[in-house]
N, C-alpha and C positions, 0 to 999 in steps of 0.2 A: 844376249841372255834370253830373249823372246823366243827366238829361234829354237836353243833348247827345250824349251816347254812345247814350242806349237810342234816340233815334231817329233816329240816323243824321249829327244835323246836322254832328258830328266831322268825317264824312269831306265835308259839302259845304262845309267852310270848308277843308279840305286843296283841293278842285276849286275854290273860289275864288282861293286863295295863288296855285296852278297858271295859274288865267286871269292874275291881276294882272299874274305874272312874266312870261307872254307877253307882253303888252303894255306893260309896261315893257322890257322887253330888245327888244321891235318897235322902240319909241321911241326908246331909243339906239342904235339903228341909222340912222335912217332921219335922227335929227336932228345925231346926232356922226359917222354911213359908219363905226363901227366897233360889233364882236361879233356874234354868229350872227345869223344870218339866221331868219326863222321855219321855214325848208325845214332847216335846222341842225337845229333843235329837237324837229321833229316828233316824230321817235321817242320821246327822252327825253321829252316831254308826253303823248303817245298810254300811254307806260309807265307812270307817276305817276296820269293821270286813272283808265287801268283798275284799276291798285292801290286809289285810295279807291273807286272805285266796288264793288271785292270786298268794301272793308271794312266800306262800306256794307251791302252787301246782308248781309255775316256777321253786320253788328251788329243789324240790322234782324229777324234771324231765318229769313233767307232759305234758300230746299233748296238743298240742297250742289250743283244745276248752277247759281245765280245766283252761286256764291261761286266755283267751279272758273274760268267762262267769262271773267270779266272776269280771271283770274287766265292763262290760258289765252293772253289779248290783250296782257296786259304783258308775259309770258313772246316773244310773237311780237313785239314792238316793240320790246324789249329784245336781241332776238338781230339785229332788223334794225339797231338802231345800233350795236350788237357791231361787225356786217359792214360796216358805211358805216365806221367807225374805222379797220378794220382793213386796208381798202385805203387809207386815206391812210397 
């Protein structure tokens, strides 16, 4: 279990959960015409994928601009689906 964490693979099973969801929530759209769309999603996904990718790189032992930038990207994807909300 150590081993996950110290090299990172924690967060690519987090970017995994993240793909599967996409495509399963793709899939009940397309095969039931109901819930988000993937253009829905974006944000929330682009936000989650740069989170593990920071966490990745923190756990990994990465200099603090590989931890800041992906952090940086969730922060900007986070505020865009803030803003897509907040006009509907």
């Amino acid at each position: 279990m150590q081993a996950l964490f110290d090299t990172g693979r924690a967060a690519d099973l987090v970017l995994l959960a993240l793909a599967l969801e996409a495509v399963g929530l793709w899939a009940l759209r397309r095969w039931l015409g109901q819930g988000p769309g993937l253009a829905a999603m974006l944000p929330f996904l682009l936000a989650g994928a740069a989170f593990a990718l920071a966490l990745r790189a923190a756990l990994t032992g990465a200099g603090w601009a590989l931890v800041a930038l992906p952090l940086l990207a969730a922060f900007a994807a986070h505020m865009w689906d803030i803003t897509r909300r907040w006009r509907r």
